[in-house]
PASENU-137999 format. One record per residue (C-alpha): residue in one letter; x, y, z. Coordinates in steps of 0.1 Angstrom, whole numbers, plus 5000, padded with zeros to 4 digits. Each point is the difference from the previous one (the first is absolute). Example, Ala and Ser with C-alpha at 12.3 -4.5 7.8 and 13.67 -1.06 7.14 Angstrom:
A512349555078S501450344993
REM end
This chain:
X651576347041X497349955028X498150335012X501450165028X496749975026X498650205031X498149915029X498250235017X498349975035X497850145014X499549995039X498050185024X500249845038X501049674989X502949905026X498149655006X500049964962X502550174985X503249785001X498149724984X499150254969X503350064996X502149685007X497049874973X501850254973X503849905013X499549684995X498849984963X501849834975X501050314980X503550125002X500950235029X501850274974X497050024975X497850115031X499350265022X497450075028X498850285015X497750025028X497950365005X499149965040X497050235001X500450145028X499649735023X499749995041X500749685012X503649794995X499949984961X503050245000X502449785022X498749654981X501450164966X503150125020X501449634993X500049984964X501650304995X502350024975X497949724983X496850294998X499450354996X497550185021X498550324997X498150115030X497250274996X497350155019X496549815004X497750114970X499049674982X500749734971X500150264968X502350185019X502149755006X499949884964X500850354986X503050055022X501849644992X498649924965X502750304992X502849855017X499549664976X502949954977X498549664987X499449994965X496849755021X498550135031X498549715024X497750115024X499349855037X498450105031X501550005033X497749715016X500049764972X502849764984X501149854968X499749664990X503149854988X500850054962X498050304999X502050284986X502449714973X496249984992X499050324996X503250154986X499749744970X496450064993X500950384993X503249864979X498049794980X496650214993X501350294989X496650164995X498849935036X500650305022X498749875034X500349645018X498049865024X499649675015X497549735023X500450115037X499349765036X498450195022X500949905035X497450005027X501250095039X498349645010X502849814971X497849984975X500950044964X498450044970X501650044965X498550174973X500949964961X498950154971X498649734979X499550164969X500850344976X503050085016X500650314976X498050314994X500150334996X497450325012X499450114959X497049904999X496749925017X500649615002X503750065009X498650225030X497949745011X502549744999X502350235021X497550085028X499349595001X504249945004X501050325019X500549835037X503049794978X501550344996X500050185038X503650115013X501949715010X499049804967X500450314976X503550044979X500550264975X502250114973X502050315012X498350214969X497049895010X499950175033X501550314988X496850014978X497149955023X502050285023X499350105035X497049845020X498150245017X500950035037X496850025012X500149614993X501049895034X499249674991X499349804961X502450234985X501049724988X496849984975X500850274989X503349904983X498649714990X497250104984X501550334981X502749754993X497749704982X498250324979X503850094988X501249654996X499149645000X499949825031X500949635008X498749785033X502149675001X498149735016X502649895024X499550155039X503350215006X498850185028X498549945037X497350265009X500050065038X496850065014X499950165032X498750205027X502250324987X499149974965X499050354985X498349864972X498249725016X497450175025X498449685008X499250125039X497250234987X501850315021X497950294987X502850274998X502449724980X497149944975X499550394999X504050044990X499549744972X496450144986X502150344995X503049834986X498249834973X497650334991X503750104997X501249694979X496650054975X500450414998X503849954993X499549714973X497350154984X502250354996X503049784986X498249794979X498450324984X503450134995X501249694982X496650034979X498449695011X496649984988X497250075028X498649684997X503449815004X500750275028X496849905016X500649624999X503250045018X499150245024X496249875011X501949715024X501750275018X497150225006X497549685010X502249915028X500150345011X496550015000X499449665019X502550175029X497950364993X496849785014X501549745022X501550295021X497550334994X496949864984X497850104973X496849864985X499049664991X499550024968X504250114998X500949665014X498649814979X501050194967X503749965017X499849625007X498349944965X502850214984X502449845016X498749634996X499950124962X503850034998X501349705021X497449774983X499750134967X499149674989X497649885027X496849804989X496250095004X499749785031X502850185016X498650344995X497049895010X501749925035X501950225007X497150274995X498349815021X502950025026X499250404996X496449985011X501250165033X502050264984X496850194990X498350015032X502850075022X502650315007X503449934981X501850005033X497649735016X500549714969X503550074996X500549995042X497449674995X502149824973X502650005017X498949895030X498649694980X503649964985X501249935031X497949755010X500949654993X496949854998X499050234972X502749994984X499349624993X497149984991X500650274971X502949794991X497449704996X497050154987X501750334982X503649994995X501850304993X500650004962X504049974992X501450264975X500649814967X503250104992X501449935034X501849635014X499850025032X501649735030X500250015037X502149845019X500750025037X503750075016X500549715028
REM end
């Protein structure tokens, strides 16, 4: 007998979005009376209300007051009956296929725990780009190599490409509220040190990148980067309390959790500065665990791409490079003379919507 699955959604302001997420999950090929949806609308302001009005009795929605993604989570994960719990977020869509796919690779693993999957992102100027995990598709945090693996594969695992066993959830437990936003990696992670996790290579899900994005602060608005910088010292003090609890070594602990509190870092300097000598220690560390296997050559440049990083205020190279990404001249000419290195274990194809 196939597992009886939920889909929760997640959806904060996403009237322009919203239908597609959820005509995305009606119109899987998965039979209507094994599955149920729920979406948790988070308070929202604008017409997200009246666009779900349509598919009632098709959905259920619980409304709430504003107060942020692990509040969301911790108020419909409960209402999940599904022996699977499929998770999506109110601006994205599902490819075709995706929970038959999903579903099935929980049937037939049983030691896997958590699914995730490749993802499109989709750009507002109709560009795509699919990423795929080309290799180690398994893992697990119980070890120091297992932690690595998992900080190299966790953007497979965000909210609308994770699905869990119902158990599963009820074992990681609540995500702490103060998580506005990324409370989903804190499932996911607690979740790969209790179980194992798979990524399947295929791209189930389209990954809407726009303007409203919470997670995505690509505008440089100071008070946005401010909300994420204490949402992540939030993610690493909350992970490092868990994993402690679960008696995770330190130095596994401090694999998992030294991603989380880099980027915090970078946003710490970008937005409120600091000394020199902290940006580069931040870009080094963090060019450490993206390129763990970068050669000599490429060390050498990109320290030499840190040269201004020791004479100048945090604030003014972060505000510089920037700049410099946005010009299209530069941009070029790095691509011809130094090319931004490609993660290894990453296929990745762009295409461009007519």
């Amino acid at each position: 007998m196939a597992p009886y699955v939920s889909v929760l959604i997640d959806t904060y302001n996403h009237g322009r979005f919203i239908e597609q997420a959820v005509v995305s999950v009606l119109e899987q090929d998965f039979p209507t009376a094994e599955r149920e949806i729920i979406v948790v609308d988070d308070g929202s302001t604008d017409n997200t209300a009246v666009v779900l009005q349509k598919f009632s009795p098709r959905i259920r929605v619980l409304r709430k007051k504003n107060g942020g993604q692990a509040s969301a989570f911790n108020l419909g994960i409960p209402e999940c009956r599904g022996q699977i719990v499929a998770f999506l977020d109110g601006d994205d869509w599902w490819a075709p296929g995706k929970l038959h796919a999903v579903s099935e690779a929980l049937s037939r693993e049983a030691g896997v725990g958590l699914v995730g999957h490749g993802i499109t992102e989709v750009f507002a100027d109709g560009v795509e780009r699919q990423e795929l995990l080309r290799e180690e598709p398994r893992f697990r945090i119980n070890s120091t190599a297992g932690a690595r693996i998992f900080r190299r594969r966790k953007s497979f695992l965000g909210t609308s490409r994770m699905t869990y066993r119902a158990e599963l959830l009820k074992r990681v437990g609540v995500a702490p509220e103060a998580l506005t936003i990324q409370a989903d990696e804190y499932l996911f992670t607690v979740a790969t040190v209790l179980a194992e996790t798979l990524v399947l290579r295929e791209a189930l899900t389209f990954y809407r990148l726009h303007g409203g994005n919470a997670f995505q602060v690509s505008d440089g608005n100071p008070e946005a980067l401010r909300r994420k910088y204490k949402v992540l010292s939030a993610l690493a003090c909350a992970l490092k309390s868990k994993l402690r609890e679960l008696r995770v070594t330190e130095d596994v602990t401090q694999l998992v959790c030294e991603a989380v509190v880099t980027e915090a870092n970078v946003i710490r300097l970008t937005v409120d500065g600091g000394y020199p000598w902290e940006t580069v220690r931040a870009e080094l560390n963090n060019y450490r665990m993206t390129n763990e296997k970068a050669s000599l050559t490429r060390w050498i440049l990109k320290c030499a791409t840190l040269l201004p990083a020791l004479l100048l205020p945090p604030r003014m190279f972060y505000a510089g490079r920037q700049r410099l990404s946005r010009n299209s001249a530069y941009r070029k000419i790095r691509e011809r003379c130094m090319p931004f290195a490609e993660p290894e274990h990453v296929d990745r194809y762009e295409t461009t919507r007519p």
